[in-house]
N, C-alpha and C positions, 0 to 999 in steps of 0.2 A: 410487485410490491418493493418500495426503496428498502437498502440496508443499513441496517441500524449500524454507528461505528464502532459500535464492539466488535460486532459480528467482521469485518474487513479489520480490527487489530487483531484479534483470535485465528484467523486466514492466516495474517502474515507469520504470526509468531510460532503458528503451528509446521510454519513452512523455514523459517529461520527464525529458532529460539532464543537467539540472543539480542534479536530486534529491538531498538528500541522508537517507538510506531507513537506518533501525535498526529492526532485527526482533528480537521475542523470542519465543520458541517458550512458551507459558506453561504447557503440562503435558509439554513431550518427548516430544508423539504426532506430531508435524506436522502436525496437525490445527486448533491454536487458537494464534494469532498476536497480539501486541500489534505495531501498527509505527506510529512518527510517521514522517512525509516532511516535509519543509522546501522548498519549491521559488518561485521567484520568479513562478511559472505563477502560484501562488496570489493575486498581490498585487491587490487590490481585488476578489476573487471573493467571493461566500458559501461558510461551511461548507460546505453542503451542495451546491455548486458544485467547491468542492476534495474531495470526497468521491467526489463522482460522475466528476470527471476520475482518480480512484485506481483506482475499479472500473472505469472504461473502458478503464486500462491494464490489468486485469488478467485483459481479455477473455472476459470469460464464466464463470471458475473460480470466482467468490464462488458459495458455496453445492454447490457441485460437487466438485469438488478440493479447494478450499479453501473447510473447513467453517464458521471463526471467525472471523474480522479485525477489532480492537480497533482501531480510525484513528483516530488525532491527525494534524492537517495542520496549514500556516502555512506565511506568507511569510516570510520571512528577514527577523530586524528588523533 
């Protein structure tokens, strides 16, 4: 069953509370997600260090539940 994009904002924010998480549904199956997060978790990490703290929030669903997630991240300039 796809996940609704609450559900994958409430993930992230549950997992860094000061996120600030914009989801776009990109074909209205809830299946394939565009979302950038903005969190100050990010600041001195690598991409691919803020990527993998996004998938760590969203425990295990990537690939599963949720089929597609298009990630843009960053620290807050």
């Amino acid at each position: 069953m796809p996940m609704q994009a609450n559900e994958i904002e409430a993930l992230i924010k549950a997992a860094l509370p000061d996120a600030q998480v914009t989801i776009e549904d990109l074909r209205g199956d809830g299946d394939h997600y565009a979302c950038t997060v903005i969190s100050a978790a990010f600041k001195g990490k690598t991409r691919v260090a803020q990527h993998q703290m996004v998938y760590a929030a969203l425990k295990g669903r990537m690939g599963g539940e949720l089929h597609a997630l298009a990630l843009q991240t960053q620290a807050p300039g």
